[in-house]
C-alpha positions as CSV (number, residue, x, y, z in Angstrom):
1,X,18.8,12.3,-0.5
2,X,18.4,8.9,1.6
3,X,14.3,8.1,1.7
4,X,13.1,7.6,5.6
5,X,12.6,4.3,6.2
6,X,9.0,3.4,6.6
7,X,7.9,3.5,10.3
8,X,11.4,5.2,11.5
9,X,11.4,4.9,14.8
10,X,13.0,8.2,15.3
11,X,10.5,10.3,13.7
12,X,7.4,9.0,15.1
13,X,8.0,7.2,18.4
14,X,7.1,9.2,21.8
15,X,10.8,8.5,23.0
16,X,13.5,10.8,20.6
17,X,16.8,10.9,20.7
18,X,18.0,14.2,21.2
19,X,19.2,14.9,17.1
20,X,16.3,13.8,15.3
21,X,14.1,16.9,17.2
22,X,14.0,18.8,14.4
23,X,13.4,16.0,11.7
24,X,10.4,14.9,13.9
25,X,9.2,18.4,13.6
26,X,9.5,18.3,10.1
27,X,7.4,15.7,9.6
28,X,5.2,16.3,12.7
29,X,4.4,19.8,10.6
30,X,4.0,17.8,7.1
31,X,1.6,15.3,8.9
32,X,-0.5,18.3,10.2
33,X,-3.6,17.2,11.4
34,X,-2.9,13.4,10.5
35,X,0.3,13.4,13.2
36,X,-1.3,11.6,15.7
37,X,-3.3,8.5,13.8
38,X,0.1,8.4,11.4
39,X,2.1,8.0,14.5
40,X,-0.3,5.2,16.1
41,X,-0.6,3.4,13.0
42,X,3.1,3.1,12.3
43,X,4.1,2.3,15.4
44,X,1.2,-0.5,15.7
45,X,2.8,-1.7,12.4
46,X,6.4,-2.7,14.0
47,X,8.0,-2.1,10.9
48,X,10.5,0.4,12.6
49,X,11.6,-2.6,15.1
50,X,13.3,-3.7,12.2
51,X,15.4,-0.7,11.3
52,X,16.7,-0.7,7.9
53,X,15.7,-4.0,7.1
54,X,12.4,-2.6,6.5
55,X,13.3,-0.8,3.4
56,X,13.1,-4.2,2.2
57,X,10.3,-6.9,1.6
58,X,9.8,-10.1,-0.6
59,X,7.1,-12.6,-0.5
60,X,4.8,-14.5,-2.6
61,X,1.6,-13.2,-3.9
62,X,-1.8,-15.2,-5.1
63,X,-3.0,-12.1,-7.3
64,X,-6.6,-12.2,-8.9
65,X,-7.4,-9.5,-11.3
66,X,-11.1,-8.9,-12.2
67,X,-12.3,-7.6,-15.9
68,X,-15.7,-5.5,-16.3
69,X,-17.8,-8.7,-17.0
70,X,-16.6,-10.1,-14.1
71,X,-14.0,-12.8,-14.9
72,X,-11.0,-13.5,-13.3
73,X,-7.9,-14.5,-13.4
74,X,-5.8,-15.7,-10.7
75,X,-2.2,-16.6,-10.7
76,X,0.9,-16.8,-8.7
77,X,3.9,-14.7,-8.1
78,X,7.1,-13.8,-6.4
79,X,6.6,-10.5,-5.5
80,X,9.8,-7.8,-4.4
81,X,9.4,-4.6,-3.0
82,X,12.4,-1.8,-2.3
83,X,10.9,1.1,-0.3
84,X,14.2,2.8,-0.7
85,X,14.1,3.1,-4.8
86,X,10.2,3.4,-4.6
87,X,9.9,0.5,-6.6
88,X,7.8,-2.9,-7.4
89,X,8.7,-6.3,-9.2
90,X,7.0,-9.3,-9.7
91,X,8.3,-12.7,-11.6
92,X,5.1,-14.4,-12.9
93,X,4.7,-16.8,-15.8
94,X,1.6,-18.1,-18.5
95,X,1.5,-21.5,-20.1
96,X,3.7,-19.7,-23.0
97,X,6.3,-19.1,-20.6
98,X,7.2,-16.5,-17.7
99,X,8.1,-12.7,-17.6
100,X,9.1,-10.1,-15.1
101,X,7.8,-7.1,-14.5
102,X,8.0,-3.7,-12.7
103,X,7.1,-0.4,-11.8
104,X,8.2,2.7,-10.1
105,X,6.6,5.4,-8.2
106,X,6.8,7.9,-11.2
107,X,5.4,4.8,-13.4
108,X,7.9,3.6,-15.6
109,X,6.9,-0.1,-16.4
110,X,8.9,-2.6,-17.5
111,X,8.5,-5.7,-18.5
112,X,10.8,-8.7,-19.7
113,X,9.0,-12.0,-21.2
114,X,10.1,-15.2,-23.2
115,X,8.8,-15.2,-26.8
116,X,5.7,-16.7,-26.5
117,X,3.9,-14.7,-23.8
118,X,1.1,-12.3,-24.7
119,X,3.1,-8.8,-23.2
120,X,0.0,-6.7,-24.4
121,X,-2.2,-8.6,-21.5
122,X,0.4,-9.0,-19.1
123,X,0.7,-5.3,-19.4
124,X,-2.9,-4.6,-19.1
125,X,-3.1,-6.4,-15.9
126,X,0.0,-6.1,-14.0
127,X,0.6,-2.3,-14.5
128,X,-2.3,-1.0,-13.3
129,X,-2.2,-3.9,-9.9
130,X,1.7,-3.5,-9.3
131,X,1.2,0.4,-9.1
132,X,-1.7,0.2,-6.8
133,X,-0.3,-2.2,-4.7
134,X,3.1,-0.1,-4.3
135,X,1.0,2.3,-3.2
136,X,-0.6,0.5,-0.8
137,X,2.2,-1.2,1.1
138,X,3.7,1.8,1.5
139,X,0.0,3.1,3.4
140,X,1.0,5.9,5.6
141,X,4.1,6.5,4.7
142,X,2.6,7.8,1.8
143,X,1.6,11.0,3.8
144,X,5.4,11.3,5.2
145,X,7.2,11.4,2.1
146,X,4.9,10.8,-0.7
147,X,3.3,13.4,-2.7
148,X,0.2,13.4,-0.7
149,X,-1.1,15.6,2.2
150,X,-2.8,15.7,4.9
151,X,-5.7,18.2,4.7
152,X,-8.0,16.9,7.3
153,X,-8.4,14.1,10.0
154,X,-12.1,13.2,11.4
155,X,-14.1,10.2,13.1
156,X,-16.5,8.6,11.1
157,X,-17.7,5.1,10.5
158,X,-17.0,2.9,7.3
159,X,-18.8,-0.9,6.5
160,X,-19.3,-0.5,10.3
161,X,-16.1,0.4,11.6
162,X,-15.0,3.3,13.8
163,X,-12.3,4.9,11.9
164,X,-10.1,8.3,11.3
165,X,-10.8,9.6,7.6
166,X,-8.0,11.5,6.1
167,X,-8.4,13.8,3.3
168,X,-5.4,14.0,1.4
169,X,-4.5,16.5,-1.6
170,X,-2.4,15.5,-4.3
171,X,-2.9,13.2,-7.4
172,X,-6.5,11.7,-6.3
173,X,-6.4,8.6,-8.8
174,X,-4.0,7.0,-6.3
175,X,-5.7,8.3,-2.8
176,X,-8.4,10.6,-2.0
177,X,-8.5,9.4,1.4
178,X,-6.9,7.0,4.3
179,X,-9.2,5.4,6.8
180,X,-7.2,4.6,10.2
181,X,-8.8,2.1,12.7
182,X,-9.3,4.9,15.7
183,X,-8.3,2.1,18.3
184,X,-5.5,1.1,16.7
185,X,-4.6,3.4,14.2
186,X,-3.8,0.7,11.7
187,X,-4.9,1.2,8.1
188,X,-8.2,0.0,7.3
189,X,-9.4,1.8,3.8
190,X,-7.8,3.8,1.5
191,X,-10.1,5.3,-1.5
192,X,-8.7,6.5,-4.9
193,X,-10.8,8.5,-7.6
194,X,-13.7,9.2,-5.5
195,X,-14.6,9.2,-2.0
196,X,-18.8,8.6,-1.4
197,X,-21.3,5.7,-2.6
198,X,-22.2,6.4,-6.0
199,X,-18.7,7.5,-7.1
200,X,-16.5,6.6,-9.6
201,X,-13.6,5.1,-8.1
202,X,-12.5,2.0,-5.7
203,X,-11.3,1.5,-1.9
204,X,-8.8,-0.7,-1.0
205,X,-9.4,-3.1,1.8
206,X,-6.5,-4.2,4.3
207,X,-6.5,-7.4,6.1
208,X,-3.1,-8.1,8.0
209,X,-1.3,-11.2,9.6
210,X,1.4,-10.4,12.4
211,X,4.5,-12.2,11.7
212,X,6.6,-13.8,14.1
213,X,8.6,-11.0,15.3
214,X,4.9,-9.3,16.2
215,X,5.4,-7.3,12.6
216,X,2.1,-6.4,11.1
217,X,1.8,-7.3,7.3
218,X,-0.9,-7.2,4.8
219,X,-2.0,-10.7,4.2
220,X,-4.6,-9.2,2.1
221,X,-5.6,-6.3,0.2
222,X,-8.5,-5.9,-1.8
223,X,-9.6,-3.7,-4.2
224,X,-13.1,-2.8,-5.1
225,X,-15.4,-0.4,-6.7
226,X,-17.7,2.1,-4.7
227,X,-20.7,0.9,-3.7
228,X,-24.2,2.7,-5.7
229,X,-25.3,3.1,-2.3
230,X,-22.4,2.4,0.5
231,X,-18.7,3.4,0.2
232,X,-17.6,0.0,0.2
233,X,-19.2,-2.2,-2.7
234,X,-19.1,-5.5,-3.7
235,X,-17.9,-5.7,-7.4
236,X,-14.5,-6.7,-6.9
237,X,-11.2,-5.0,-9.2
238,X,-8.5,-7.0,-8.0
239,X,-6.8,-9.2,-4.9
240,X,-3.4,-9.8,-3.6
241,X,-3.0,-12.6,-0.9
242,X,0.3,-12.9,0.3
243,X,2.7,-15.8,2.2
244,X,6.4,-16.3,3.2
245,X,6.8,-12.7,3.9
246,X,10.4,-11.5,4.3
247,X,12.1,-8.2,5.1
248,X,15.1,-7.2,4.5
249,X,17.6,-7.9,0.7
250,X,17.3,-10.6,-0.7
251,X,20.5,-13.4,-0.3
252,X,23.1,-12.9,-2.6
């Protein structure tokens, strides 16, 4: 069965045509509680303005990975995402020469190197980053047609923000909740493996650039650990910073 494509117009938007009524409701009942901010924040995305091409998106990526001392390593890659397949690559490369790698939404990794390239590290760090960061571009999508849902939606504040917390159920070591900007509805927080200061887990941090066509896209997103005493800490787990964003397959 064809996947949505991320911010369909026809599912969310306040204008419907007539025949996707009942695959609005659909979702609208899926969404439950979350139906309104989801709606906002997709639609203040623009992604469905571009229709299919959105299924679609390539750009490059300065990623820096952080290990528990501290240390990091930074790099750069060319980055593809398909939203259709529900999958991830990225081409990347070492001073012993350059690999590929990928992963999918039910976590098969691969990974393709040249001879001299130390797979066991590049596997370390780019599985663990290329299936958080799937998960993270897709942001509330996630809640339409991911394995997640919606079990509450409430006003609260986070790192001084006014924003919509969402409880989700599901597989908590990829979300425990979303936190939607309540002006805007556009993803602010999401946090995975726990979900108050002291806990053990991490919230991701979205930063976004609006593209020429008004698009929204994440020029950042930053993953750290839970703060001892606030939600969001300071130790850092890893950073993607991307450029040359473009939607849409690649030219053949």
């Amino acid at each position: 069965m064809r996947r949505a494509p991320l911010g369909m117009v026809c599912l969310l938007a306040a204008a419907l045509l007539a025949g996707c009524l009942s695959e609005r409701e659909r979702m609208m009942r899926r969404l439950g509680p979350a139906a309104r901010i989801t709606s906002a924040s997709l639609d203040n995305l623009g992604w469905s303005r571009l229709g299919e091409q959105a299924e679609e998106v390539r750009f490059t990526a300065i990623v820096a990975t952080y290990d528990k001392e501290g240390k990091s390593y930074t790099d750069r890659q060319e980055m593809e995402v398909d939203f259709e397949k529900g999958a991830i690559s990225s081409v990347g490369g070492t001073p012993q020469g350059s690999w590929e790698a990928s992963i999918n939404e039910k976590g098969k990794f691969k990974l393709k190197a040249d001879d001299g390239v130390d797979t066991y590290k590049v596997v370390a760090r780019m599985r663990p980053t290329l299936a958080t960061l799937l998960h993270r571009l897709k942001g509330p999508q996630n809640l339409i047609d991911g394995p997640e849902r919606a079990r509450t939606a409430d006003e609260t504040r986070v790192d001084g923000q006014a924003v919509v917390r969402v409880a989700v159920e599901g597989d908590n070591r990829m979300a425990v909740a979303y936190y939607f900007d309540s002006a805007t509805g556009i993803l602010k927080f999401v946090t995975a493996g726990a979900d108050r200061a002291g806990g053990d887990g991490t919230v991701t941090i979205y930063e976004y650039d609006s593209m020429p066509n008004g698009v929204l896209f994440p020029k950042l997103i930053k993953v750290v650990r839970i703060g001892r005493h606030v939600l969001v800490g300071q130790t850092p787990v890893s950073e993607v910073e991307t450029s040359n964003v473009q939607f849409g397959p690649p030219p053949r």
